[in-house]
Each structure stands twice: as C-alpha cells, then as structure tokens.
SEFIZA-3560 file (N, C-alpha, C; in Angstrom, 3 decimals):
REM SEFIZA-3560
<numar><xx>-3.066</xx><yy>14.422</yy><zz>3.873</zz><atom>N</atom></numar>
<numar><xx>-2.022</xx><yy>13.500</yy><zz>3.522</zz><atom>CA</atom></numar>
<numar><xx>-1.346</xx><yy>13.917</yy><zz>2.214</zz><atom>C</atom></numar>
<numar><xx>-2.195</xx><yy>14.447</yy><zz>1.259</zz><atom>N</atom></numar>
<numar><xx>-1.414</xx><yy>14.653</yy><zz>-0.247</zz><atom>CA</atom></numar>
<numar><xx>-0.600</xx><yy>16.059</yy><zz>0.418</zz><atom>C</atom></numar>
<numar><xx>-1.086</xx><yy>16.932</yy><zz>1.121</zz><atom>N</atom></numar>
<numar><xx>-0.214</xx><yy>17.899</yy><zz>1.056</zz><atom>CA</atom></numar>
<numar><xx>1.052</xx><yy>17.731</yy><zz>1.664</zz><atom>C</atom></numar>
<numar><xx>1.418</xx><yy>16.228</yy><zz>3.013</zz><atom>N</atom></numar>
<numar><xx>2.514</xx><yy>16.313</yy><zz>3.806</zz><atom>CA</atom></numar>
<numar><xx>3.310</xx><yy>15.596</yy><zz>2.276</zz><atom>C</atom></numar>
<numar><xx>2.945</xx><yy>14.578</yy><zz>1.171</zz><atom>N</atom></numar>
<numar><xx>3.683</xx><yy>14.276</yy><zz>0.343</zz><atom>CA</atom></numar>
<numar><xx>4.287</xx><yy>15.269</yy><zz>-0.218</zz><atom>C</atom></numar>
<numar><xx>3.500</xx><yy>16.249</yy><zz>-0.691</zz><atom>N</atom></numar>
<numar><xx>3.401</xx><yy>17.071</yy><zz>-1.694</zz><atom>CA</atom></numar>
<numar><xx>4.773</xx><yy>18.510</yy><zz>-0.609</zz><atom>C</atom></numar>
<numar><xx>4.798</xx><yy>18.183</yy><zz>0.241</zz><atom>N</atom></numar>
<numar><xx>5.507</xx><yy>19.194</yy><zz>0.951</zz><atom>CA</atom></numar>
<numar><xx>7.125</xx><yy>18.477</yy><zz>0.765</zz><atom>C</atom></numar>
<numar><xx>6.933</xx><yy>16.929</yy><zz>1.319</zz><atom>N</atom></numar>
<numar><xx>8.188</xx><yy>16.142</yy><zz>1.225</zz><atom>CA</atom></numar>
<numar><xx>8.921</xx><yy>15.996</yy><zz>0.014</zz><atom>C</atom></numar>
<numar><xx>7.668</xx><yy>16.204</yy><zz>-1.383</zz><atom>N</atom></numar>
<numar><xx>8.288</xx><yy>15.970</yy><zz>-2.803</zz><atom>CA</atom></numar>
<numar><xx>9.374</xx><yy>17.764</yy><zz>-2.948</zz><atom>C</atom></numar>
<numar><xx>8.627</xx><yy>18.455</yy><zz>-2.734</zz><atom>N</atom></numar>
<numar><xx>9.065</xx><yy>19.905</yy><zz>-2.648</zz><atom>CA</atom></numar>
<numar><xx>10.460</xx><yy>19.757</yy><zz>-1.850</zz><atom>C</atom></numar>
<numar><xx>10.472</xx><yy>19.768</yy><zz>-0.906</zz><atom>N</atom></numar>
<numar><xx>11.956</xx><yy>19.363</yy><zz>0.071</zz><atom>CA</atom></numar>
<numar><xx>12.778</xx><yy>18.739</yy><zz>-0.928</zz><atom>C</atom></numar>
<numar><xx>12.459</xx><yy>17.396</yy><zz>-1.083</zz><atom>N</atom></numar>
<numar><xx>13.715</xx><yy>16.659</yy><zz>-1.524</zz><atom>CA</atom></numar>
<numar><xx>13.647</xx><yy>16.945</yy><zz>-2.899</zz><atom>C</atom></numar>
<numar><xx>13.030</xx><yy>17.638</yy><zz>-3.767</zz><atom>N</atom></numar>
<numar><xx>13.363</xx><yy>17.950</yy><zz>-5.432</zz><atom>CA</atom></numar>
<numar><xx>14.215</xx><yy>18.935</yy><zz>-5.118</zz><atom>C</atom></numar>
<numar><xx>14.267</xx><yy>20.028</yy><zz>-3.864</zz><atom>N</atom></numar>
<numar><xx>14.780</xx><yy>21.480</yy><zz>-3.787</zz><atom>CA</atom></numar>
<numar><xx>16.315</xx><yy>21.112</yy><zz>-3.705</zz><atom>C</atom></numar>
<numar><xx>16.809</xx><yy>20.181</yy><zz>-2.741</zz><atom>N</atom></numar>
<numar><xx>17.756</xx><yy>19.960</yy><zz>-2.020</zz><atom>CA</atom></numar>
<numar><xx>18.394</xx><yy>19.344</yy><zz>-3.030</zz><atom>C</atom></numar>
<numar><xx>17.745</xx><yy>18.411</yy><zz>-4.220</zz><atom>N</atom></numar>
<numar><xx>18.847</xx><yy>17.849</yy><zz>-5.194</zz><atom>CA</atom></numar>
<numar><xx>19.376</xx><yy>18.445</yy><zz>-6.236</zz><atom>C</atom></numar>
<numar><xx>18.421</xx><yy>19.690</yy><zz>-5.950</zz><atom>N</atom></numar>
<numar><xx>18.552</xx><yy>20.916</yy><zz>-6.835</zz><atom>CA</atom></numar>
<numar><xx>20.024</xx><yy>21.541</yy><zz>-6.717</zz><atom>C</atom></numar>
<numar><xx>19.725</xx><yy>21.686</yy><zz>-5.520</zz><atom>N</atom></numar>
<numar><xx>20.920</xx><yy>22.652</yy><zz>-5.172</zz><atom>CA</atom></numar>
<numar><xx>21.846</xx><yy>22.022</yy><zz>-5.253</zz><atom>C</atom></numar>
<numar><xx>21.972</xx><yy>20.839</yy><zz>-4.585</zz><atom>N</atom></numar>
<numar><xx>23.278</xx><yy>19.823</yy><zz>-4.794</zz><atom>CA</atom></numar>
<numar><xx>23.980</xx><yy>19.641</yy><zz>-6.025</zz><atom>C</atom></numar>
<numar><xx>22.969</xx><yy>20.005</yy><zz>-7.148</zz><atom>N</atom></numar>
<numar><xx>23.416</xx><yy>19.939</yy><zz>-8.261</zz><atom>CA</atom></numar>
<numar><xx>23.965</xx><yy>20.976</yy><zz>-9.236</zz><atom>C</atom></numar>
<numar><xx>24.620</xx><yy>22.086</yy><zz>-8.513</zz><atom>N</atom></numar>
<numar><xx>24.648</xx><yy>23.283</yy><zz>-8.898</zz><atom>CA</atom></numar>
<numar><xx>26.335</xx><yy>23.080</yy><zz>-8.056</zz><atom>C</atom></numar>
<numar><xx>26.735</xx><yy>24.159</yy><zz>-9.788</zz><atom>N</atom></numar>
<numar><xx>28.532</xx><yy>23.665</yy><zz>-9.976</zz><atom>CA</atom></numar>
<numar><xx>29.070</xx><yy>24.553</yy><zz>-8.444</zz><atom>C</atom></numar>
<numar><xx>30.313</xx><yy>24.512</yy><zz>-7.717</zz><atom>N</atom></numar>
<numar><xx>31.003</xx><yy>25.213</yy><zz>-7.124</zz><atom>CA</atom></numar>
<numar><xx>31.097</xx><yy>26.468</yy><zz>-7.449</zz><atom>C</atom></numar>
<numar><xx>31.612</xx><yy>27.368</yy><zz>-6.591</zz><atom>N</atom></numar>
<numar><xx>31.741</xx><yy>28.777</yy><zz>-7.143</zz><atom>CA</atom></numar>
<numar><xx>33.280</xx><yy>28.520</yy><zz>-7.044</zz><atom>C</atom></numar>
<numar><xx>33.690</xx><yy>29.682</yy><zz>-7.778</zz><atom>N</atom></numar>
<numar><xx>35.569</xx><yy>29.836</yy><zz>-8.159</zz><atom>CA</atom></numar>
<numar><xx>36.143</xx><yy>30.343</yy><zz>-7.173</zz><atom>C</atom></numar>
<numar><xx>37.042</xx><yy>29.865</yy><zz>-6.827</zz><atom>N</atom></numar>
<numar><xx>38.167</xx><yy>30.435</yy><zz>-6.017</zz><atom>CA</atom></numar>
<numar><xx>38.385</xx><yy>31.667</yy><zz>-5.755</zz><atom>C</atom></numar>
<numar><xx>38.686</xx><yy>32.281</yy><zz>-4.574</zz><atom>N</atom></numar>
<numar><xx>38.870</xx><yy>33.381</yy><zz>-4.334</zz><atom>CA</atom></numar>
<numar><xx>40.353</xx><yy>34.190</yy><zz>-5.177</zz><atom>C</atom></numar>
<numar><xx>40.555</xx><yy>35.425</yy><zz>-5.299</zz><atom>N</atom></numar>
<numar><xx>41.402</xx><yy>36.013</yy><zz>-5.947</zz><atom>CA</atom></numar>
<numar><xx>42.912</xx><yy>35.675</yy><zz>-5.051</zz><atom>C</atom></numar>
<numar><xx>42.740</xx><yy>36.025</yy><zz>-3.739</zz><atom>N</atom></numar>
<numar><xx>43.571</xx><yy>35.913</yy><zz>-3.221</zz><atom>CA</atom></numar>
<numar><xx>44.042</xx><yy>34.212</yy><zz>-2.238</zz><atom>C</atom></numar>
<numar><xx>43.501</xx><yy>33.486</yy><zz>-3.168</zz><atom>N</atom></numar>
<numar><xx>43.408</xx><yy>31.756</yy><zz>-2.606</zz><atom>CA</atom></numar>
<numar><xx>45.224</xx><yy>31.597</yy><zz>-2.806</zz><atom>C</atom></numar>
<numar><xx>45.241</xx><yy>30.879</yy><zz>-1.840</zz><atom>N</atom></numar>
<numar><xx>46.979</xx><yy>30.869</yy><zz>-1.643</zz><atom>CA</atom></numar>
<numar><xx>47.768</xx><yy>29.716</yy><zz>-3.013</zz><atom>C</atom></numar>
<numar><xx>48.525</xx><yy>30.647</yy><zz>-3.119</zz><atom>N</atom></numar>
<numar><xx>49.250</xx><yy>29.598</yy><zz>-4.760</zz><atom>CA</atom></numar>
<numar><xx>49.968</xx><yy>28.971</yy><zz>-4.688</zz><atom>C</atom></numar>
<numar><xx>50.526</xx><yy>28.331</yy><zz>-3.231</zz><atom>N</atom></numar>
<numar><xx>52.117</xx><yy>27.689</yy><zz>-2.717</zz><atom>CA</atom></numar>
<numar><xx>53.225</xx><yy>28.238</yy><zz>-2.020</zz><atom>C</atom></numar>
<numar><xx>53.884</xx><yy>27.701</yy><zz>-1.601</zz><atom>N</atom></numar>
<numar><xx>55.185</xx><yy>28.507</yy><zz>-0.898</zz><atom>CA</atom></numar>
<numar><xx>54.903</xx><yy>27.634</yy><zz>0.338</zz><atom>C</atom></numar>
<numar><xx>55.541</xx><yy>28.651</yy><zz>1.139</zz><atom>N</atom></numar>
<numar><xx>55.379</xx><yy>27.844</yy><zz>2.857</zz><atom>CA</atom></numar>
<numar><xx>54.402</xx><yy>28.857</yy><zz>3.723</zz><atom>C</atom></numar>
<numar><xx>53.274</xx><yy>29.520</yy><zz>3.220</zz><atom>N</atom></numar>
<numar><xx>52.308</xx><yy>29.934</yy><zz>3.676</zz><atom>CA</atom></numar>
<numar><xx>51.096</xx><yy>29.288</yy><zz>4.079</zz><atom>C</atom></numar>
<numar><xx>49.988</xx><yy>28.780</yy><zz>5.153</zz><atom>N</atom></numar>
<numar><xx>48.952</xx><yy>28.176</yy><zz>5.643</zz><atom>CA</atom></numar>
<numar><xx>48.133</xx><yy>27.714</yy><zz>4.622</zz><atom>C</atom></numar>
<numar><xx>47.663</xx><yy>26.652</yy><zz>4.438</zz><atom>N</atom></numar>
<numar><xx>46.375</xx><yy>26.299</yy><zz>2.864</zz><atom>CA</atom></numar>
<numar><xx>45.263</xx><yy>26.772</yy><zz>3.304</zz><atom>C</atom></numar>
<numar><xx>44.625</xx><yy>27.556</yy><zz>2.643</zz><atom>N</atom></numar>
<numar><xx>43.540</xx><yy>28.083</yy><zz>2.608</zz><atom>CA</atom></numar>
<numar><xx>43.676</xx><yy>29.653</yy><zz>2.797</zz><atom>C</atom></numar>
<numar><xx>45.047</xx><yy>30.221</yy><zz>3.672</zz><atom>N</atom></numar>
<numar><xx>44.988</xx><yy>31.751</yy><zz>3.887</zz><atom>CA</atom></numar>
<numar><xx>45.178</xx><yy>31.302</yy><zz>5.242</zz><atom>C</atom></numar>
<numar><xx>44.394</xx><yy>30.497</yy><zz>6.516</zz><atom>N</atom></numar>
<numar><xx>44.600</xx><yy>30.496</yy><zz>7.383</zz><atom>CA</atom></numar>
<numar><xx>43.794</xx><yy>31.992</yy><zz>8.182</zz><atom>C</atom></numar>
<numar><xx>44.193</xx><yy>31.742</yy><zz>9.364</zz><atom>N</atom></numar>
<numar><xx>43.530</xx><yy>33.415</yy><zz>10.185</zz><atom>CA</atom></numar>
<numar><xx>42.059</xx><yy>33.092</yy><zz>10.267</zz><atom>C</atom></numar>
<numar><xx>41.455</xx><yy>31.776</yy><zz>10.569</zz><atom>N</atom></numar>
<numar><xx>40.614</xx><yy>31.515</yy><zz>11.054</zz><atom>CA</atom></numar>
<numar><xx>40.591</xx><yy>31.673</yy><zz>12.833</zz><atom>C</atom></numar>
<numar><xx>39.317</xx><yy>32.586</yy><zz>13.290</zz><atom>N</atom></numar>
<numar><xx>39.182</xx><yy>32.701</yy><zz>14.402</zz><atom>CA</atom></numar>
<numar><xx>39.187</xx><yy>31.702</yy><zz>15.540</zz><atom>C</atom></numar>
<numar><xx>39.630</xx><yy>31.242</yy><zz>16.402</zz><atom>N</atom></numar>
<numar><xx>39.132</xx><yy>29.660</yy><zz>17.339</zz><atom>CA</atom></numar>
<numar><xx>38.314</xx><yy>30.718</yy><zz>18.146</zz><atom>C</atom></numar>
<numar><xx>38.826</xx><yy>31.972</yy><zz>19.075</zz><atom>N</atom></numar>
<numar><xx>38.145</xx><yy>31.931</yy><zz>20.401</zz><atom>CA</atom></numar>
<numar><xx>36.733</xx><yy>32.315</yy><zz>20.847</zz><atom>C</atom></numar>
<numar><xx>36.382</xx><yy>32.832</yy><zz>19.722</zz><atom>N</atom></numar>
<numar><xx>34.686</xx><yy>32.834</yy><zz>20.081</zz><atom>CA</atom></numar>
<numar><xx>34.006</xx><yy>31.198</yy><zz>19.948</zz><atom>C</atom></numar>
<numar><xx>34.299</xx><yy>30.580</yy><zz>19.218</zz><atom>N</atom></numar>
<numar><xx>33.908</xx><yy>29.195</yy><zz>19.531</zz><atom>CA</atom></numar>
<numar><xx>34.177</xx><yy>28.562</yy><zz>20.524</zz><atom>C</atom></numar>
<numar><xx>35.753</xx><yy>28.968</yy><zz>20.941</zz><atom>N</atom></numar>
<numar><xx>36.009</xx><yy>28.002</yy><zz>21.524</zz><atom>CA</atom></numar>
<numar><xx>35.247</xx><yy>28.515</yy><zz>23.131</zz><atom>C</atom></numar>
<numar><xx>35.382</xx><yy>29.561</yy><zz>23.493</zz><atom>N</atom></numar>
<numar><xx>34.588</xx><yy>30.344</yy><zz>25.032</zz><atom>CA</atom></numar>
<numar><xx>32.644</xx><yy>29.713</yy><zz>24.655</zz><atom>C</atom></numar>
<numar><xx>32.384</xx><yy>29.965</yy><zz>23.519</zz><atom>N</atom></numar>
<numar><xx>30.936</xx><yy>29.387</yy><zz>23.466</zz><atom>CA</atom></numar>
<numar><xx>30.792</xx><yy>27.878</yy><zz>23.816</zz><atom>C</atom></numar>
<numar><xx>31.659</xx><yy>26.977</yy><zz>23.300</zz><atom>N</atom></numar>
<numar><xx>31.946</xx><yy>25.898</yy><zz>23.762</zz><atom>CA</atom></numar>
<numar><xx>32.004</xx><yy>25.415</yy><zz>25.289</zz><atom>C</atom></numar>
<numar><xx>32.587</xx><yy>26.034</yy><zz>25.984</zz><atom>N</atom></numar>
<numar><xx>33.262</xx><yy>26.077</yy><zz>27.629</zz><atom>CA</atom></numar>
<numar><xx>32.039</xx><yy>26.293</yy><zz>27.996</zz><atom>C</atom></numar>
<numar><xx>31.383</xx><yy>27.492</yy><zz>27.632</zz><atom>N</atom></numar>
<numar><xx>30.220</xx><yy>28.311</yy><zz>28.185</zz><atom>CA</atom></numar>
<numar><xx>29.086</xx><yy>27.168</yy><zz>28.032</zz><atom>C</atom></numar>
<numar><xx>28.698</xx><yy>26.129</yy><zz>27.023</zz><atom>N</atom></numar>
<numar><xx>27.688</xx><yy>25.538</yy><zz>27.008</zz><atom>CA</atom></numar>
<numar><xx>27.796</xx><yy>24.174</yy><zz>28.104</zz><atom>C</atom></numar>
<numar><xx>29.495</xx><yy>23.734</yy><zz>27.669</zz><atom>N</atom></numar>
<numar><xx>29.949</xx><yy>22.594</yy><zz>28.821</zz><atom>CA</atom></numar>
<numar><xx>29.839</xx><yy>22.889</yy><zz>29.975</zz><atom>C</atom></numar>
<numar><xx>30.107</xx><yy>23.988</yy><zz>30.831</zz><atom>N</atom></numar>
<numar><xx>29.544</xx><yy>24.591</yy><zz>32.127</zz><atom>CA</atom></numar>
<numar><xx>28.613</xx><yy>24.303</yy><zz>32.537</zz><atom>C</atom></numar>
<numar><xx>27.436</xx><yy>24.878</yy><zz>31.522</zz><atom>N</atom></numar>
<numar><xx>26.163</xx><yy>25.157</yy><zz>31.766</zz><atom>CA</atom></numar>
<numar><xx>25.215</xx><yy>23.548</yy><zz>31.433</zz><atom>C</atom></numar>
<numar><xx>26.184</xx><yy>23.020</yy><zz>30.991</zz><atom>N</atom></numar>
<numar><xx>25.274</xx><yy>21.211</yy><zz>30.560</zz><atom>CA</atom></numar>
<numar><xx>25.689</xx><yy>20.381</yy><zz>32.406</zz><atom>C</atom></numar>
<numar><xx>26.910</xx><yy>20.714</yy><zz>32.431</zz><atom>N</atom></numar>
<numar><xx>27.412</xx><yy>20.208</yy><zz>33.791</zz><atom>CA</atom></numar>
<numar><xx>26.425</xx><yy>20.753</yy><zz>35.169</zz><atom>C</atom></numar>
<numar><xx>26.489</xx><yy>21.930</yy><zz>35.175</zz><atom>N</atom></numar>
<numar><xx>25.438</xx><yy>22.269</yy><zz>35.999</zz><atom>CA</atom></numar>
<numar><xx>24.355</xx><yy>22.045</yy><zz>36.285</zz><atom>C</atom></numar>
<numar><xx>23.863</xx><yy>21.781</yy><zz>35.264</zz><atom>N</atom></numar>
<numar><xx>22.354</xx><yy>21.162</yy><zz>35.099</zz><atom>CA</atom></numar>
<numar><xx>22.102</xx><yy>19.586</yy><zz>35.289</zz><atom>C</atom></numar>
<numar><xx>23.210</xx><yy>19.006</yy><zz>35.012</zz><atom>N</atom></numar>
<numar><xx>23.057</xx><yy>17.530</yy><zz>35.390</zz><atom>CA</atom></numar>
<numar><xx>23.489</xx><yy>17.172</yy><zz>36.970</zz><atom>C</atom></numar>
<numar><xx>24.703</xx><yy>18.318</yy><zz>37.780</zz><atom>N</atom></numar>
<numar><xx>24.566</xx><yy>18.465</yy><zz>38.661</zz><atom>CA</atom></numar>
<numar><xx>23.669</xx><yy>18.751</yy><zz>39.607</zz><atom>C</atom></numar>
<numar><xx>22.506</xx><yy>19.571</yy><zz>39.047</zz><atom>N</atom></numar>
<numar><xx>21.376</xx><yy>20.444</yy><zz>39.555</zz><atom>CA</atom></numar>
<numar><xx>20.463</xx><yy>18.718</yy><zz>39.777</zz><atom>C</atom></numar>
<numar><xx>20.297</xx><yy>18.443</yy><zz>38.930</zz><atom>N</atom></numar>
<numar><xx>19.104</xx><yy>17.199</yy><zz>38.666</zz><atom>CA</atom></numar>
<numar><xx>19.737</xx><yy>16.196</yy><zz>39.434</zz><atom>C</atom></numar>
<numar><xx>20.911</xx><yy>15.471</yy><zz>39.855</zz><atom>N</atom></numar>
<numar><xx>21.464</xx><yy>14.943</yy><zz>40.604</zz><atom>CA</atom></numar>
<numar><xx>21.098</xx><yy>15.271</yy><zz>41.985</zz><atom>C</atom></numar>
<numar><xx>21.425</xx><yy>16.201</yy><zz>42.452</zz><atom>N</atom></numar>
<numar><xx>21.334</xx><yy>17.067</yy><zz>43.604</zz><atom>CA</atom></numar>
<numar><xx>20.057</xx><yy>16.584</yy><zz>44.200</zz><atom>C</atom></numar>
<numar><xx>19.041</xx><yy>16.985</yy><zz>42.984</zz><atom>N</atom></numar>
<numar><xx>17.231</xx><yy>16.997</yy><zz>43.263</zz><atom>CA</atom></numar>
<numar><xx>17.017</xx><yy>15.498</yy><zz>43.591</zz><atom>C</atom></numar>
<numar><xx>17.704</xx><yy>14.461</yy><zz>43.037</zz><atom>N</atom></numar>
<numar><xx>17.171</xx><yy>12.954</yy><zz>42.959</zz><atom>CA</atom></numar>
<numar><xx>17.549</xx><yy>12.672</yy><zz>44.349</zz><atom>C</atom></numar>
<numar><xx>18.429</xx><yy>12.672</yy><zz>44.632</zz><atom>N</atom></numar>
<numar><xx>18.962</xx><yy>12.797</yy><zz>46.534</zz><atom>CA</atom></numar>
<numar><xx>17.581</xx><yy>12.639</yy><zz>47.490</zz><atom>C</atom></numar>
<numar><xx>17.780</xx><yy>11.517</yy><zz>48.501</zz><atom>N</atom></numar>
<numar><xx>16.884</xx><yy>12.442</yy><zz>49.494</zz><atom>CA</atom></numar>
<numar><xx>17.767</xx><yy>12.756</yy><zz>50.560</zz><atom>C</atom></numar>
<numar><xx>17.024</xx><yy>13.787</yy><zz>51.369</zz><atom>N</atom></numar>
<numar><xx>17.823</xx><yy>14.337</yy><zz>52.232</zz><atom>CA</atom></numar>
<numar><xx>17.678</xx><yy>13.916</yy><zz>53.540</zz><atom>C</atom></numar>
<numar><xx>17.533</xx><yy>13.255</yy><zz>54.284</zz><atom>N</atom></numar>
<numar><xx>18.295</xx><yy>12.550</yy><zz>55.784</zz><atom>CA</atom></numar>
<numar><xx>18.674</xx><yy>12.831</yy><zz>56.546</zz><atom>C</atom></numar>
<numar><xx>18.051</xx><yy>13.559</yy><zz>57.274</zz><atom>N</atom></numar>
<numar><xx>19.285</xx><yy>14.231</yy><zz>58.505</zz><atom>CA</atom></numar>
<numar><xx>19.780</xx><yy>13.427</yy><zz>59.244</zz><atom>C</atom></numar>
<numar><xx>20.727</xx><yy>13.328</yy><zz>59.885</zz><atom>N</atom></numar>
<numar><xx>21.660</xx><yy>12.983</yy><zz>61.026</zz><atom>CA</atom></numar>
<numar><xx>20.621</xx><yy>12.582</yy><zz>62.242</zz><atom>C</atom></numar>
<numar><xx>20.676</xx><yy>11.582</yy><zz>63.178</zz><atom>N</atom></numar>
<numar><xx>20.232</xx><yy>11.951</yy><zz>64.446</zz><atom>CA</atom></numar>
<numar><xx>21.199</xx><yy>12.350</yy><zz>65.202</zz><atom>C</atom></numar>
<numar><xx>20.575</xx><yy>13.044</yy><zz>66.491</zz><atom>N</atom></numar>
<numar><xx>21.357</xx><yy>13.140</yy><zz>67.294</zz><atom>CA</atom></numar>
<numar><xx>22.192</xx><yy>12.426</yy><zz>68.374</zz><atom>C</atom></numar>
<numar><xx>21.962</xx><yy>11.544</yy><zz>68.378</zz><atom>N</atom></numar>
<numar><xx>22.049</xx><yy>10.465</yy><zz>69.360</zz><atom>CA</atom></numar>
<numar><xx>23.635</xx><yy>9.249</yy><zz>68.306</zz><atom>C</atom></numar>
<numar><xx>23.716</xx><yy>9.774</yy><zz>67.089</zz><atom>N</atom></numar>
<numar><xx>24.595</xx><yy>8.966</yy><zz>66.574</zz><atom>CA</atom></numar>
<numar><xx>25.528</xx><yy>9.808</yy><zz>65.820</zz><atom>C</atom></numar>
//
C-alpha cells in the first residue's frame, strides 16, 4: 500500500512539475502578419484523415460482424 501511494505521490509531484515550466519561444520563422495562414499553416490532413476512414471501416465491420453472429438462422420450409 505505501508503495501504490508513494508511486501516486511521484506521478502527481512530476506532472505539476512540468506544468510548471515556462513555454519555449517562438519559432524564427513564426508568421509576423500580412494575409498569410496563422501559424505558417501546411499542416498535413491526409494521413489522418485515411487513418481515420481506415479505423471507421474497421469499427463498422466489426459491429456488423457481431450483429450478424447474434442472428439465428432459420431456414425457410419448403412447403411455405
């Protein structure tokens, strides 16, 4: 028990630590005004965005899959 405290005191002294530590400075080339994008801009979307699709696919499928399984299956007679 003293050590899960003693682990939790460690965690949360570390984390307020860091929190407490100033910003770093601006980049050299940080944009100074005009009618250019804030920040520089030329942030990538499409690898996120295809990883995204790729996980929604694959979540859909699987709830499809488990759907599928809960089913029972029934055949038809012949006679109707």
């Amino acid at each position: 028990m003293k050590k899960a405290i003693f682990i939790l005191l460690f965690l949360t002294s570390s984390s307020v630590t860091i929190l407490a530590q100033a910003p770093p400075p601006p980049p050299a080339s940080a944009n100074q005004g005009g009618n250019g994008p804030v920040g520089g801009g030329g942030a990538p979307i499409d690898g996120g965005l295809v990883t995204a699709l790729v996980l929604v696919a694959g979540f859909g499928a699987w709830k499809l899959l488990k759907a599928s399984q809960k089913r029972e299956f029934r055949p038809r007679s012949a006679g109707s």
